[in-house]
C-alpha positions in Angstrom: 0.0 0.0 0.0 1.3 3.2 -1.0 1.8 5.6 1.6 -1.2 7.7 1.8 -2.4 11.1 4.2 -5.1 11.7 6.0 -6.9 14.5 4.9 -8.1 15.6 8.3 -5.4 15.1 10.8 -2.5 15.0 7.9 -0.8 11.7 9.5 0.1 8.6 7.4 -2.5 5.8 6.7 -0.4 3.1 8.0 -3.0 -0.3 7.2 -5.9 -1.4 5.2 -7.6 -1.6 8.7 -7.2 2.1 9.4 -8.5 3.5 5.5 -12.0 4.2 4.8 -13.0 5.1 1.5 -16.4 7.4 0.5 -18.4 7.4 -2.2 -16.3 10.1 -3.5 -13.2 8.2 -3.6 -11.7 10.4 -0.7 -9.3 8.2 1.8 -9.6 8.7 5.8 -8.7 7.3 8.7 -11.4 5.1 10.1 -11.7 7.6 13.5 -11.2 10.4 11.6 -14.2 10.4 9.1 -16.4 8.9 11.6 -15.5 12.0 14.1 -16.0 14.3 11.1 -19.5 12.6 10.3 -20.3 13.3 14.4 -19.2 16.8 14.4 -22.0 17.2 11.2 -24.4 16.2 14.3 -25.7 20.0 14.2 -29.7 18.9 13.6 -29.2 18.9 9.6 -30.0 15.1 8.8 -29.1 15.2 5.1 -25.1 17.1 6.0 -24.4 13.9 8.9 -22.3 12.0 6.3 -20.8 14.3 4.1 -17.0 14.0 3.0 -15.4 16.9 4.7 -13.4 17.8 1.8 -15.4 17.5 -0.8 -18.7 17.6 0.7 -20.3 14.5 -1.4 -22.9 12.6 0.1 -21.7 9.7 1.3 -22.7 6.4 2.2 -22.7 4.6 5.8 -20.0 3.8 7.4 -19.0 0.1 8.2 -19.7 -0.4 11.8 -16.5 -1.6 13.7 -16.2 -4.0 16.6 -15.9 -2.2 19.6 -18.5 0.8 19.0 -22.5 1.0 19.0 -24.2 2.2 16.0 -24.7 5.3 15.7 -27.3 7.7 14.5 -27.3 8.4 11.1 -23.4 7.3 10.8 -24.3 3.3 11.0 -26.9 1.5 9.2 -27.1 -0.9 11.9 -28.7 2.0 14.1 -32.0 1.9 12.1 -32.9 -1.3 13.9 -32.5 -0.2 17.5 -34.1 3.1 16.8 -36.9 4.7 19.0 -36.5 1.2 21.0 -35.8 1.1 25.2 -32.9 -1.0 24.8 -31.3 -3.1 27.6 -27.3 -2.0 27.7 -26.9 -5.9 27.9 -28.3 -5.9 24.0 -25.3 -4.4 22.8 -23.3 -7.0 23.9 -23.4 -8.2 20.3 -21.3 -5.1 19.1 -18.9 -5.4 21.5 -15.0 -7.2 21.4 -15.3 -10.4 23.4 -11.3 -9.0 25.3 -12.2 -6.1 26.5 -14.2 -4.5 28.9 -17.8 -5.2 29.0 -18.9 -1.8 29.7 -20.3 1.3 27.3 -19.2 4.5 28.1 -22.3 6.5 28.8 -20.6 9.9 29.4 -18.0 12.2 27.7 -16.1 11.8 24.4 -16.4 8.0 24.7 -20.0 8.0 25.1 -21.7 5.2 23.4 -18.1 3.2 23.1 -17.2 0.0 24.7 -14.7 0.3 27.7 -10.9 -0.4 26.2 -9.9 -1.9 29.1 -8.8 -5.6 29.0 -10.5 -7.7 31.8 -9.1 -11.0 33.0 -11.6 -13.3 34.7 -14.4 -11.3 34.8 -16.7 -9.6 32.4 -15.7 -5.8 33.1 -12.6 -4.4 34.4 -12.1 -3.0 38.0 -13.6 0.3 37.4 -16.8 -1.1 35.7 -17.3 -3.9 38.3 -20.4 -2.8 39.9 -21.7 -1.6 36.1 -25.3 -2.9 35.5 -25.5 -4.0 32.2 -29.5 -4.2 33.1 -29.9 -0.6 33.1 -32.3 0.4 29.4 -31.1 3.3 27.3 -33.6 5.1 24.6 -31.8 5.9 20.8 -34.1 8.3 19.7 -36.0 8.6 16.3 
């Protein structure tokens, strides 16, 4: 693989894993684009996944293991939408290594914990975490 930039925080694409390519042909890093398509979260539903250089409407983005779909970012979020949803439900997004435990505050909000657990299910700052509590994704 040629050596190629990102085009929003200007460092190398080092692996296959870490490019994502839009409908336009423009090349990202997998966190970058997907902040990008957050930051579009102002309330305008047809600008959430537009390329930030070009501006192209683009497609959904693949969801990764490790993160819970997201609202009009991940295809996958139409079928939990306007649902009560246990946390426990998610489980099926989430990498079997780490961590248990969504963030439900703060940057990470809606991401699975990145801490590695060894025995149990969540780490030791998630141990009393109640993976019973229900969460609503709006419309």
């Amino acid at each position: 693989m040629t050596e190629i930039e990102c085009p929003v925080c200007y460092e190398k694409i080092q692996s296959e894993e870490e490019l994502t390519i839009l409908k336009c042909g423009h090349k990202y890093h997998y966190e970058c684009i997907l902040n990008s398509f957050k930051m579009n979260h102002s309330g305008y539903e047809n600008k959430r996944r537009q390329c930030p250089y070009c501006r192209v409407e683009s497609d959904y983005l693949e969801l990764k293991p490790g993160l819970i779909p997201r609202r009009q970012i991940h295809e996958e979020y139409n079928d939990l939408k306007g649902k009560n949803i246990k946390l426990e439900q998610l489980e099926a997004f989430l990498l079997p290594d780490k961590c248990q435990a969504i963030i439900m505050a703060g940057i990470n909000k809606f991401n699975q914990c990145s801490r590695k657990h060894l025995d149990e299910k969540y780490c030791k700052l998630h141990k009393n975490y109640n993976g019973s509590k229900k969460i609503y994704l709006p419309m």
